[in-house]
C-alpha positions, 0 to 999 in steps of 0.5 A, spaced: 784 074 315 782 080 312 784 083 306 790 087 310 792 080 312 791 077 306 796 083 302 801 081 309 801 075 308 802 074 300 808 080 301 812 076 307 811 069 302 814 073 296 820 074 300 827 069 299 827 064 302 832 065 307 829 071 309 821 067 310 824 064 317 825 071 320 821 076 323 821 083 320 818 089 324 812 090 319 810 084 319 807 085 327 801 091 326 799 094 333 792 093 335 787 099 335 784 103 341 779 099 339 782 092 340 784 094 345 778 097 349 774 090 346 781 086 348 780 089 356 773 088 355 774 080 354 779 080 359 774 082 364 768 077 362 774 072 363 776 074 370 769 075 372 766 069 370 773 064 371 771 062 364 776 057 362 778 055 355 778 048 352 781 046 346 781 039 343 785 039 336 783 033 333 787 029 326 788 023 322 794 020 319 792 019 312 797 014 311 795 009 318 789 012 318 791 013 326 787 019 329 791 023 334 787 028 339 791 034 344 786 038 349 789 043 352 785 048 357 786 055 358 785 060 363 786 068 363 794 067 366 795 064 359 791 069 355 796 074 352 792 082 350 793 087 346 798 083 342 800 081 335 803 074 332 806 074 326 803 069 322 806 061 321 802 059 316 800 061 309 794 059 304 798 055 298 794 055 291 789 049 293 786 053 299 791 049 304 796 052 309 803 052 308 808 051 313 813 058 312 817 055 318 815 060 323 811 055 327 814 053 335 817 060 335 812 065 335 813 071 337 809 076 340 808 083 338 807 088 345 804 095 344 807 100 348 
């Protein structure tokens, strides 16, 4: 993230603890014409090259020591443009993230 971001994020985590759950307007920001021209930009290279994204996510249990993979394929139909999501995770003091309970409800920010 950027500094913006940064700010962002530390005034939505100073929040109440109830209203940390929810999604306020000046937490989702308009991309720029700028983006947005790169956004069309990346869209065109997808399409184009029928570029397909894959994901794999790997972590282990420390406790079990059990190690847990997810794949996940991604094609253009899966890709939102010209969007903003509201974010789900802060940095916590020791460089960790911590979850503020947005994560499985994001929501998406759609420019006019």
């Amino acid at each position: 993230l950027d500094a913006a971001g940064d700010d962002k994020l530390e005034a939505i985590s100073e929040r109440d603890n109830d209203a940390k759950d929810t999604v306020q307007s000046e937490d989702i920001e308009k991309p720029s014409e700028a983006s947005a021209a790169l956004y069309e930009e990346y869209r065109n290279y997808l399409k184009e090259g029928n570029i397909e994204i894959i994901c794999v996510v790997e972590a282990i249990d420390p406790i079990m020591s059990g190690t847990f993979q997810a794949i996940q394929s991604y094609t253009l139909d899966n890709i939102v443009f010209d969007a903003e999501f509201a974010p789900c995770v802060l940095a916590d003091e020791e460089g960790g993230a911590k979850d503020i309970g947005w994560l499985g409800r994001w929501f998406v920010g759609r420019s006019a």
